[in-house]
VOGU-3710 file (C-alpha; in Angstrom, 3 decimals, decimal comma):
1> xxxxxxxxxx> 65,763/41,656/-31,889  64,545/39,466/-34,513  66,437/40,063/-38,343  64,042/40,289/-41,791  64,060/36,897/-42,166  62,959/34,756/-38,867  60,019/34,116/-38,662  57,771/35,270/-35,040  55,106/33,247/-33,574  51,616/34,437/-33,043
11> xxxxxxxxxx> 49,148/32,428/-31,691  45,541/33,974/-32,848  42,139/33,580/-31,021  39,167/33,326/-32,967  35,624/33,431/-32,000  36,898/34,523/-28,349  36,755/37,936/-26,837  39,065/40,284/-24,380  38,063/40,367/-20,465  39,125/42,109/-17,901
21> xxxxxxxxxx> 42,152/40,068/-15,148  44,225/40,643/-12,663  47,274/41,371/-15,008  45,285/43,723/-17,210  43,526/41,994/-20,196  43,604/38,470/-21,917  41,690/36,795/-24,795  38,820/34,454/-23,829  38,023/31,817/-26,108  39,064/28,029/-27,181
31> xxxxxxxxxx> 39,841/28,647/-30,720  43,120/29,381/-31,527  45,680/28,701/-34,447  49,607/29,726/-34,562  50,508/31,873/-37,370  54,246/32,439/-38,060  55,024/35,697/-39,772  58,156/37,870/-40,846  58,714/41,558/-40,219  57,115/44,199/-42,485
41> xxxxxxxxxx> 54,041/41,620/-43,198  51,236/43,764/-44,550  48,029/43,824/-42,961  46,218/41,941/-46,047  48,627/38,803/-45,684  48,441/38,815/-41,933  44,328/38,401/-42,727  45,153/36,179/-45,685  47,667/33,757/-43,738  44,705/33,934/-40,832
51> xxxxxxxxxx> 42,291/32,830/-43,275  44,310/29,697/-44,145  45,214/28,387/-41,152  41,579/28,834/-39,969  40,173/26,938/-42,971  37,938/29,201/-44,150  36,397/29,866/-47,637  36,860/33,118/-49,859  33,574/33,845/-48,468  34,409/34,145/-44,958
61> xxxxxxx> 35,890/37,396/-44,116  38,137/38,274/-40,728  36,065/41,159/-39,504  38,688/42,739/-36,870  42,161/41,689/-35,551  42,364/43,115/-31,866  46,091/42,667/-30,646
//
């Protein structure tokens, strides 16, 4: 189990969509960034730190997060 403090990987599809596979579900779509956050992130800095590493402006909003 990770502690507080290290850090977990997430790599985030944007632009893409779930679909239907053999092994259940997966995300469909070329975009993707990796995020690294830490336990107990909030919901706002998850979107905030997804904002960043996506490169978009204040104006651009993140809509839904589908995990």
């Amino acid at each position: 189990m990770a502690s507080i403090n290290e850090s977990v990987p997430a790599l985030v599809y944007y632009d893409a969509y779930v679909a239907d596979c053999d092994e259940g579900v997966e995300f469909k779509g070329e975009n993707n960034v990796l995020v690294l956050m830490r336990r107990g992130t909030t919901l706002n800095a998850l979107k905030t730190k997804i904002q960043r590493k996506m490169g978009l402006n204040r104006g651009q909003t993140i809509t839904a997060i589908i995990y």
